[in-house]
py3Dmol code that shows the C-alpha trace and the ligand (Angstrom):
import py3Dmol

protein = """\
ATOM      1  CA  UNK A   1     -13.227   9.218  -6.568  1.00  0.00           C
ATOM      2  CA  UNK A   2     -11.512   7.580  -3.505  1.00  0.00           C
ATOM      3  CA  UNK A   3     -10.095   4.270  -3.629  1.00  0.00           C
ATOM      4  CA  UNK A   4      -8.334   1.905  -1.801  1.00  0.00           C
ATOM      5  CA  UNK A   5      -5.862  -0.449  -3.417  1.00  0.00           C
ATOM      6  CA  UNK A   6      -5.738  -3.914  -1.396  1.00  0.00           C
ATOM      7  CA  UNK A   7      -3.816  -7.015  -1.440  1.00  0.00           C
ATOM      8  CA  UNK A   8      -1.521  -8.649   0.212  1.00  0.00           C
ATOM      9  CA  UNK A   9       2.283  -7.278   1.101  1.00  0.00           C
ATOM     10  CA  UNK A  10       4.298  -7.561  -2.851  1.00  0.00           C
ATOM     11  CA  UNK A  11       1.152  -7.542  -4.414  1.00  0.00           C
ATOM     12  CA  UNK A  12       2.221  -4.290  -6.423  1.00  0.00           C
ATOM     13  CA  UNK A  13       0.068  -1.881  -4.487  1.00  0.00           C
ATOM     14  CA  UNK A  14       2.627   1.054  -4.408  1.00  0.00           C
ATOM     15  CA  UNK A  15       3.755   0.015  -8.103  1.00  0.00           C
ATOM     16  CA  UNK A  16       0.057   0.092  -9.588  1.00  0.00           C
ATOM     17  CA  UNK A  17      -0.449   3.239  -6.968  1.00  0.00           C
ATOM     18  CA  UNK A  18       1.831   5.055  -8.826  1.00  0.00           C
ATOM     19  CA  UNK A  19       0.779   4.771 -12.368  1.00  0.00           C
ATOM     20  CA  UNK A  20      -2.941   5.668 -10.941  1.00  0.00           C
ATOM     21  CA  UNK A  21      -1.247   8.935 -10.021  1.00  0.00           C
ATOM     22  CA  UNK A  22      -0.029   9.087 -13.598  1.00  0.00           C
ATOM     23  CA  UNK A  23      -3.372   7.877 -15.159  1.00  0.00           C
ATOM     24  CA  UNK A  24      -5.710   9.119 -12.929  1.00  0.00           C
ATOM     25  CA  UNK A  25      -4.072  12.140 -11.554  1.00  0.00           C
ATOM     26  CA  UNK A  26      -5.045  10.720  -8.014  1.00  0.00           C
ATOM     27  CA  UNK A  27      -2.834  11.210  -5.220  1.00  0.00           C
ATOM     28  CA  UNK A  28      -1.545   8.455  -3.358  1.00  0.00           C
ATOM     29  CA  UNK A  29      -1.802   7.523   0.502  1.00  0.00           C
ATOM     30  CA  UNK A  30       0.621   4.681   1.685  1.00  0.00           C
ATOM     31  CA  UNK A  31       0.212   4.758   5.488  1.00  0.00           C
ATOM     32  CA  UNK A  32       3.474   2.264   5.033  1.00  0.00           C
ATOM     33  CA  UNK A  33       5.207   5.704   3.188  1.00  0.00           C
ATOM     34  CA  UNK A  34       4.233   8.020   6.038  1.00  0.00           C
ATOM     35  CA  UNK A  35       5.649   5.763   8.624  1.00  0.00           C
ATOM     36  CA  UNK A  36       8.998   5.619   6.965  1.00  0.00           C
ATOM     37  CA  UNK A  37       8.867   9.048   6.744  1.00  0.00           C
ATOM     38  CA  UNK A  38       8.682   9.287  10.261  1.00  0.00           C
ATOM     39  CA  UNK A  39      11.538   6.474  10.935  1.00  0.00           C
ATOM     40  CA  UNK A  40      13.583   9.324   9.447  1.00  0.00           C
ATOM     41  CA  UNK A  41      13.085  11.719  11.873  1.00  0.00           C
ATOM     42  CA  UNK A  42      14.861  11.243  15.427  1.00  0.00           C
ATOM     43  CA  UNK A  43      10.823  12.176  16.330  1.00  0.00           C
ATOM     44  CA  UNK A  44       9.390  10.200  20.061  1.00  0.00           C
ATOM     45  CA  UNK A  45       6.930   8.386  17.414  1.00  0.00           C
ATOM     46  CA  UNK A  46       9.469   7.018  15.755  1.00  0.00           C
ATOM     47  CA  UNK A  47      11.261   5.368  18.712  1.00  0.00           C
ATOM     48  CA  UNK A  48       8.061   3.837  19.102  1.00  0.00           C
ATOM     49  CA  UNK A  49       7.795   2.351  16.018  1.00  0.00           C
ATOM     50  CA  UNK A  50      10.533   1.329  14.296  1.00  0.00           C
ATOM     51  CA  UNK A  51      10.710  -2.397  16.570  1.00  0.00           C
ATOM     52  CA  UNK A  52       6.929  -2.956  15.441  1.00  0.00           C
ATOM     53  CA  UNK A  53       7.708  -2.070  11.870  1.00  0.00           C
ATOM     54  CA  UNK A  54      10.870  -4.050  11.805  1.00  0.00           C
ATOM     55  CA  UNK A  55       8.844  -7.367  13.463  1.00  0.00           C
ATOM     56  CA  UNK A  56       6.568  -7.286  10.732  1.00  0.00           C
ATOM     57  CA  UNK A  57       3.550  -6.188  13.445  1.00  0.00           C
ATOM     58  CA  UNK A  58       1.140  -3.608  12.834  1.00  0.00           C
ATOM     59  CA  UNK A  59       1.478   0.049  14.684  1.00  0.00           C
ATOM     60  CA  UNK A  60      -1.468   1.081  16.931  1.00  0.00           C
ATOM     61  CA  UNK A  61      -4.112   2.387  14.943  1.00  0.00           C
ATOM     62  CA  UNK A  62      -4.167   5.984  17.026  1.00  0.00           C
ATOM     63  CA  UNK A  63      -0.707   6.630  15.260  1.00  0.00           C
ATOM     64  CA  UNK A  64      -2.291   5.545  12.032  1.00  0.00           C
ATOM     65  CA  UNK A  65      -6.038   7.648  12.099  1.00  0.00           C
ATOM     66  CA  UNK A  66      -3.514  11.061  13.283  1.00  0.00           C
ATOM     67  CA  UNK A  67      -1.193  10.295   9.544  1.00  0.00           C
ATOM     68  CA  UNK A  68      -4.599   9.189   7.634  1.00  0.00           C
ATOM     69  CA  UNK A  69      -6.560  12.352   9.122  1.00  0.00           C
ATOM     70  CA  UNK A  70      -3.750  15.090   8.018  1.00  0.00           C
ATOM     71  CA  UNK A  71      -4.537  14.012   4.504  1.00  0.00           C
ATOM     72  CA  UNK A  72      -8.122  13.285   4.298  1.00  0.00           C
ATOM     73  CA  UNK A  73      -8.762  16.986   5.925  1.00  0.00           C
ATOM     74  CA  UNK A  74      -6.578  17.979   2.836  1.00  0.00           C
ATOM     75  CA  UNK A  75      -8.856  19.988   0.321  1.00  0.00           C
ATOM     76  CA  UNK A  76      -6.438  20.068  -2.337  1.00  0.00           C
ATOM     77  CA  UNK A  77      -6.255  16.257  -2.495  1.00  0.00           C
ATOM     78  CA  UNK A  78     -10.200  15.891  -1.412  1.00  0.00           C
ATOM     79  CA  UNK A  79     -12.147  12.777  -3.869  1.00  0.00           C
ATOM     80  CA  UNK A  80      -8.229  11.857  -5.359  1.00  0.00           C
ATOM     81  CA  UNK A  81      -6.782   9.525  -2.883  1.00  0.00           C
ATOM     82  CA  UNK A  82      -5.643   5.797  -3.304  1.00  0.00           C
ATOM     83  CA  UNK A  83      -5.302   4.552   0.386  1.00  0.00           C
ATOM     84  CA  UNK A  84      -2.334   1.822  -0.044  1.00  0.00           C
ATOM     85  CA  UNK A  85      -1.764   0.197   3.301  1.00  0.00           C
ATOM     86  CA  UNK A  86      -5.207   1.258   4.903  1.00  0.00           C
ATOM     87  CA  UNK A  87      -7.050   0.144   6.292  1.00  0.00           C
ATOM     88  CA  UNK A  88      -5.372  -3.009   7.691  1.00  0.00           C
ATOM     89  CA  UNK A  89      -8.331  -4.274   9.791  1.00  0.00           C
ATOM     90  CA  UNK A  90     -12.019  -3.437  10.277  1.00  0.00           C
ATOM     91  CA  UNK A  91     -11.735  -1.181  13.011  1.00  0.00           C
ATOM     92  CA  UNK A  92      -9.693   0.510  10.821  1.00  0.00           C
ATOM     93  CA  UNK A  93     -12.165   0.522   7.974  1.00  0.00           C
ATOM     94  CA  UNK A  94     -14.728   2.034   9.973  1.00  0.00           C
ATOM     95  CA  UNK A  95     -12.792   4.805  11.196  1.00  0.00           C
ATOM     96  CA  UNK A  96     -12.110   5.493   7.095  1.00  0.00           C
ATOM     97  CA  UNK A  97     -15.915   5.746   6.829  1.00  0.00           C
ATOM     98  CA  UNK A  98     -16.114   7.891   9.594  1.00  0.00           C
ATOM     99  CA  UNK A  99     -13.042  10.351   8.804  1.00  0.00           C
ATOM    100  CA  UNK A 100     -14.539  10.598   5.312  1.00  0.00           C
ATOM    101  CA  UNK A 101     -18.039  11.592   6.298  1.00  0.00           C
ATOM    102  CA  UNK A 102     -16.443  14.181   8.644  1.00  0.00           C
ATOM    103  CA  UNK A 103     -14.965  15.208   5.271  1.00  0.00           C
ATOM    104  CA  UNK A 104     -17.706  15.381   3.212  1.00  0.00           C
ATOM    105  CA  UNK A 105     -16.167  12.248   1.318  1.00  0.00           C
ATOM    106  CA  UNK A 106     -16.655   8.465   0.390  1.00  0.00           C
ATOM    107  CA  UNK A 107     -15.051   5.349  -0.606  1.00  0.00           C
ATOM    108  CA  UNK A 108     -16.067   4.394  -4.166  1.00  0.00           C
ATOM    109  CA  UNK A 109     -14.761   1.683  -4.980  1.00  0.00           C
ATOM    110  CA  UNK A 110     -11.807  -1.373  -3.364  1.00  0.00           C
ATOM    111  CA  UNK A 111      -9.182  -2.876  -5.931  1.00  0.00           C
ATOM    112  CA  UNK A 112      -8.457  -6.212  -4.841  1.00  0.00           C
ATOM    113  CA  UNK A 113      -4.690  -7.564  -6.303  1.00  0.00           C
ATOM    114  CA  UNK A 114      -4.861 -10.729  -6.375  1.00  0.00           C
ATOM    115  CA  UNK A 115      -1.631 -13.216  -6.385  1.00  0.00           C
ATOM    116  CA  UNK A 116      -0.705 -16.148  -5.442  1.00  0.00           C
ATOM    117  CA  UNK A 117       1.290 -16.400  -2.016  1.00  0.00           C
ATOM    118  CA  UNK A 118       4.005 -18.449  -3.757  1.00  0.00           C
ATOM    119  CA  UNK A 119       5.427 -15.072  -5.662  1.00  0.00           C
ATOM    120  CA  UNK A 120       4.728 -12.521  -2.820  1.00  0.00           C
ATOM    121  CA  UNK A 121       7.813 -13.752  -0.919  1.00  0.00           C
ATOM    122  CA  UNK A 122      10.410 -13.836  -4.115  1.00  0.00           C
ATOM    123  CA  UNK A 123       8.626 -10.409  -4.808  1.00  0.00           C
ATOM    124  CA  UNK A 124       9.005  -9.154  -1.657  1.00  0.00           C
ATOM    125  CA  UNK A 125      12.214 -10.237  -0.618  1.00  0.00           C
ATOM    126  CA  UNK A 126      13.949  -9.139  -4.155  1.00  0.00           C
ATOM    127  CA  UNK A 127      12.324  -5.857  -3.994  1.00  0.00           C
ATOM    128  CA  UNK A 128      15.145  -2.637  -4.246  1.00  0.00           C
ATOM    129  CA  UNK A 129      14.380   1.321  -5.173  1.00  0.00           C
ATOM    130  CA  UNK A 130      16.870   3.445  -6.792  1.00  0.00           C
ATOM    131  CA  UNK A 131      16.927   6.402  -3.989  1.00  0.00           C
ATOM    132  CA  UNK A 132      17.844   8.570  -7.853  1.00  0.00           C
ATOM    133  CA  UNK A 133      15.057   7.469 -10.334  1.00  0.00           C
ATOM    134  CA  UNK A 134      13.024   6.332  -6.656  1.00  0.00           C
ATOM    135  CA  UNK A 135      11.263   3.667  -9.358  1.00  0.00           C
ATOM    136  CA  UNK A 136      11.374   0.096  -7.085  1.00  0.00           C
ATOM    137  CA  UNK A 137      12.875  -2.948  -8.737  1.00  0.00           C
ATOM    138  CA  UNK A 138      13.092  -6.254  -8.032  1.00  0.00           C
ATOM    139  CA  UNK A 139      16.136  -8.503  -8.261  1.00  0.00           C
ATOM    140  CA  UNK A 140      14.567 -11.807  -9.753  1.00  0.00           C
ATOM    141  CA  UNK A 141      12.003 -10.704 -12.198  1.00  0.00           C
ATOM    142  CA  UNK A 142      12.964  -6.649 -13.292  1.00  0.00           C
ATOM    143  CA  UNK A 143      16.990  -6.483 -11.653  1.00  0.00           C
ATOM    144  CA  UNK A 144      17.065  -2.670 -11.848  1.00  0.00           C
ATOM    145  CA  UNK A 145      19.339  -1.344 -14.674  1.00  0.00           C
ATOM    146  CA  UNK A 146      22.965  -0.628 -14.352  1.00  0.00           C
ATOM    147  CA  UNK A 147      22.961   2.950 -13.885  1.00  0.00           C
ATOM    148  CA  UNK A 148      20.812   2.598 -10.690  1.00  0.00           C
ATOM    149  CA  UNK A 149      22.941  -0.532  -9.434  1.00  0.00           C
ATOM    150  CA  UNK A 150      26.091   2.649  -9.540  1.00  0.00           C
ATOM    151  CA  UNK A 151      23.422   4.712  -6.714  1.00  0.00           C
ATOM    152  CA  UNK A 152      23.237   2.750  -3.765  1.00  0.00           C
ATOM    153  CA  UNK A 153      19.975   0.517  -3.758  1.00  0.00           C
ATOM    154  CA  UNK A 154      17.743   0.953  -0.961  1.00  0.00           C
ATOM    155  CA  UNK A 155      15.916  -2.540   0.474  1.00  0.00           C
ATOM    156  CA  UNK A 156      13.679  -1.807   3.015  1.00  0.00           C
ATOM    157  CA  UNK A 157      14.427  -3.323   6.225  1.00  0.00           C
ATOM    158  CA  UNK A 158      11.500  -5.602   6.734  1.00  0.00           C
ATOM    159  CA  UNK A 159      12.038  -6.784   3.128  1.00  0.00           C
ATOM    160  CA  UNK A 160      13.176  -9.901   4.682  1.00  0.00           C
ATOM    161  CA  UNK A 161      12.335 -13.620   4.524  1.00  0.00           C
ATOM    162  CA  UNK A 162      11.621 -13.535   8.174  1.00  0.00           C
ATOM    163  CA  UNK A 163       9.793 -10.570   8.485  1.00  0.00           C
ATOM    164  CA  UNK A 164       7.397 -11.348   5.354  1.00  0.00           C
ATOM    165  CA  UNK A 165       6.397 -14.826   6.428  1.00  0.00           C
ATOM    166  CA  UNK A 166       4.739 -12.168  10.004  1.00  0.00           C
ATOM    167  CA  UNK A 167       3.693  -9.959   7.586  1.00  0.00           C
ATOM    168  CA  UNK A 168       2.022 -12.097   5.362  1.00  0.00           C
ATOM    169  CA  UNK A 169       0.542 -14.065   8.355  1.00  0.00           C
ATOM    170  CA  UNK A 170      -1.166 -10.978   9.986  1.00  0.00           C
ATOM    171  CA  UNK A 171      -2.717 -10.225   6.717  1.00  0.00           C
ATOM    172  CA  UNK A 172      -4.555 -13.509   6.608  1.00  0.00           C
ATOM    173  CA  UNK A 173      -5.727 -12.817  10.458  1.00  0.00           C
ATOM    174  CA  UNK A 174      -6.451  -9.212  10.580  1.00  0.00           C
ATOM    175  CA  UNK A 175      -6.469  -7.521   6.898  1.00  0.00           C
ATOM    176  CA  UNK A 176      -8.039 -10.183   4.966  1.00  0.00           C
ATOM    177  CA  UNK A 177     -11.582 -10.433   6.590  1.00  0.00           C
ATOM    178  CA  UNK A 178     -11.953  -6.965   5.148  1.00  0.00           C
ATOM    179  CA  UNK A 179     -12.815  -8.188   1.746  1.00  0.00           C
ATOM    180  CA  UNK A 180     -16.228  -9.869   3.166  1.00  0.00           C
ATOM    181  CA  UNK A 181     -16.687  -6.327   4.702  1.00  0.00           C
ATOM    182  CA  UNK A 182     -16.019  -4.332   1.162  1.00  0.00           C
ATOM    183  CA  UNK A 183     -17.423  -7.172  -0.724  1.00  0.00           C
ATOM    184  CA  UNK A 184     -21.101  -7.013   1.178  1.00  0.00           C
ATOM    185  CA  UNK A 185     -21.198  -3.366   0.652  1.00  0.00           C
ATOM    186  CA  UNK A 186     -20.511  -4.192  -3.452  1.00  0.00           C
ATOM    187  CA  UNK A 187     -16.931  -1.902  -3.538  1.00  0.00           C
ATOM    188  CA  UNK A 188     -14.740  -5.017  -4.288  1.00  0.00           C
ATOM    189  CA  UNK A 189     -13.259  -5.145  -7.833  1.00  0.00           C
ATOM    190  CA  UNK A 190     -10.932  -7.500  -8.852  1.00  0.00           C
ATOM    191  CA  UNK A 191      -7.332  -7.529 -10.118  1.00  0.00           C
ATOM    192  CA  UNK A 192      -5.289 -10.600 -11.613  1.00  0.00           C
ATOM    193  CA  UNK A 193      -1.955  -8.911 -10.080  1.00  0.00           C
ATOM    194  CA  UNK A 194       0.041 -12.304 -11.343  1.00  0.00           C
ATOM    195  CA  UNK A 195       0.115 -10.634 -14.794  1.00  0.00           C
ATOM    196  CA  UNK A 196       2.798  -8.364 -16.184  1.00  0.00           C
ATOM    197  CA  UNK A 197       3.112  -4.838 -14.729  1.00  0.00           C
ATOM    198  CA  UNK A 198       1.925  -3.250 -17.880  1.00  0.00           C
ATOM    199  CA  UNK A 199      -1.236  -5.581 -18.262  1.00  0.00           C
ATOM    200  CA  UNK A 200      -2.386  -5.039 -14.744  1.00  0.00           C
ATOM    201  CA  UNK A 201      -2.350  -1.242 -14.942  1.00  0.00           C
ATOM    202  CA  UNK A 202      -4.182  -1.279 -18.017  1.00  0.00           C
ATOM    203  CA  UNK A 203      -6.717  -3.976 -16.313  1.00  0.00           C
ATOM    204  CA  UNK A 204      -6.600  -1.371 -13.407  1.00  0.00           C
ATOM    205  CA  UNK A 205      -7.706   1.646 -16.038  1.00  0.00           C
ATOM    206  CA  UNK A 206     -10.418  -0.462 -17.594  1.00  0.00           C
ATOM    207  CA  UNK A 207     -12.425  -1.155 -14.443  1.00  0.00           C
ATOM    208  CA  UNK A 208     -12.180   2.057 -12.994  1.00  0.00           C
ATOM    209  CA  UNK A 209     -13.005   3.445 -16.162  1.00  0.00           C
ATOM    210  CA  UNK A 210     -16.472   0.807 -16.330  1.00  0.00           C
TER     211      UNK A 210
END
"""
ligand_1 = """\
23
AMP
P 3.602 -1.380 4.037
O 4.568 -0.429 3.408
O 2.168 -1.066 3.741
O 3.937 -2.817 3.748
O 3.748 -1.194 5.631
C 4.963 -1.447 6.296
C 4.694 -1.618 7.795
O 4.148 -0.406 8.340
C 3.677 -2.688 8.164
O 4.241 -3.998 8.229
C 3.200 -2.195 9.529
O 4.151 -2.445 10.550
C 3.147 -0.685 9.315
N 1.827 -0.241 8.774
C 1.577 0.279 7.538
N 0.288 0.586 7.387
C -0.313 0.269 8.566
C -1.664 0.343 9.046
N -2.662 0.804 8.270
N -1.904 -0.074 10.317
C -0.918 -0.524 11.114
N 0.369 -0.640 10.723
C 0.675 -0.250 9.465
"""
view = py3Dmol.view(width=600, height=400)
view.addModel(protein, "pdb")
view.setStyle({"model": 0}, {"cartoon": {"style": "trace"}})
view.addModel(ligand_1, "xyz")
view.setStyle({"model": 1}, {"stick": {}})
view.zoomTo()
view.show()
């Protein structure tokens, strides 16, 4: 089974991703991850992203189909992979469709987290990992615990009030019209992601399981 877990930015994608790799034994694909992963690296790609990722704008989706294709071509992973982050438009979702066939793959199904935009930019802009435990906090509603406040909390640097309200806005434009697109091809299940952590993984595990 493929999936790809969809919402908006802070709707827990990367927290719910992670317990699916517990549950599920599924591997997970954040094309956000990757690209960090690259910021780290004094690499010519990263040059030419880090100002697009710090603005809040999306990368160009060549850089994104050469992370996504590395993994997909991936045998050991092959029918185990939560895409988090991608696609981010319909362009992108057909070229998903299109690496997977090559692949020998498919997309089963599309969990939809929904929330309401009034918490996404408290959750996003309160959100901290402990670079020890690497579990993600957040600083209104779960402050991490004191023995990861003595490691020095990482906050991503487009974790920002500014930042968000682009982020959120080029989700509306560009990432959002992909639910019609998942929805008319019947791969859209939804999430209440305004519940507790807990509750929404085990809402997660019951659909997937039905
Ligand atoms: P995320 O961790 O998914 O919130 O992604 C962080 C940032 O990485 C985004 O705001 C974009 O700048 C970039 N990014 C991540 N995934 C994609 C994608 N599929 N297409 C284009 N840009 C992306």
């Amino acid at each position: 089974m493929n999936i790809i877990i969809f919402g908006p930015p802070g709707a827990g994608k990367g927290t719910q991703s992670n317990f699916l790799k517990e549950d599920l034994k599924m591997t997970q694909i954040s094309t956000g991850d990757l690209l960090r992963n690259e910021l780290k690296k004094e690499s010519e790609l990263s040059k030419q992203i880090r100002n697009i990722i710090e603005s809040g704008k999306l990368v160009s989706d060549k850089i994104i189909y050469d992370l996504i294709e590395d993994k997909i071509s991936n045998k050991n992973i092959e029918n185990m992979m939560i895409f988090d982050g991608f696609p981010r438009n319909i362009e992108q979702a057909k070229n998903l469709e299109i690496m997977l066939k090559k692949h020998n793959q498919h997309l089963s199904k599309v969990l939809n987290l929904k929330v309401d935009y009034s918490v996404l930019i408290k959750r996003i802009s309160g959100r901290v990992s402990c670079p020890v435990c690497k579990n993600t906090f957040n600083e209104y509603f779960d402050p991490p615990p004191q023995k990861c406040r003595e490691n020095k909390l990482i906050k991503r640097s487009d974790d920002n009030e500014g930042t968000v309200k682009k982020r959120l806005e080029i989700y509306d434009k560009e990432t959002l019209p992909l639910l019609e697109y998942y929805k008319n091809q019947n791969k859209v299940l939804n999430i209440d992601a305004m519940k507790q952590i807990d509750e929404v993984r085990k809402e997660i595990r019951g659909v997937l399981k039905g």
